[in-house]
C-alpha positions, -999 to +999 in steps of 0.1 A: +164+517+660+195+501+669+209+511+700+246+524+696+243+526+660+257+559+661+294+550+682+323+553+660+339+521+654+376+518+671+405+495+655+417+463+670+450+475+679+461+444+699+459+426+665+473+459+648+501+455+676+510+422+669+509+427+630+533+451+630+554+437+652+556+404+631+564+427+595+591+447+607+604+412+626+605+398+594+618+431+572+643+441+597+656+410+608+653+412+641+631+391+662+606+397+688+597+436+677+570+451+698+545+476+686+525+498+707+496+519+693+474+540+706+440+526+721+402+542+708+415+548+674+383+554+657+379+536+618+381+562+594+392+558+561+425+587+558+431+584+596+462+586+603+487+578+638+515+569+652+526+538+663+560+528+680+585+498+681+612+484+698+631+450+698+631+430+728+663+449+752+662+483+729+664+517+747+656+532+716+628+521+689+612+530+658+585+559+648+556+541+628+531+565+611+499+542+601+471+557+573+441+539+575+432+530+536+393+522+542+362+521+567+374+484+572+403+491+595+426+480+563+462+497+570+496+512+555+525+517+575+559+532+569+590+536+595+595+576+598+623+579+624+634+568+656+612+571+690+633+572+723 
């Protein structure tokens, strides 16, 4: 038997981080966006959590829901409101 076969699996969400950041950069047109996510996500295909996002100087930022679509860490996001 493998040892730790049995641990759940937990998303890269310093990659996750930096994706995000770089889409809404580029669909918002602003630069230097930074996402923060919660850490120990576990990979589960219909997970879902919140991320949020602010641009570099903001007070205020965005609320970012994330579904996960697969066991593969493969994500969806959509902007669902403001995050103070």
């Amino acid at each position: 038997m493998a040892a730790g076969s049995c641990a759940p699996r937990t998303l890269n969400t310093d990659q996750l981080e930096e994706r995000l950041g770089r889409q809404l950069s580029d669909r918002l047109g602003v630069s230097h966006i930074v996402a923060e996510c919660p850490q120990d996500v576990e990979v589960r295909r219909g997970g879902r959590f919140t991320c949020t996002a602010r641009a570099q100087g903001e007070a205020e930022g965005l609320r970012i829901d994330v579904t996960q679509l697969d066991d593969d860490g493969n994500v969806t996001w959509e902007i669902t409101g403001t995050a103070g």
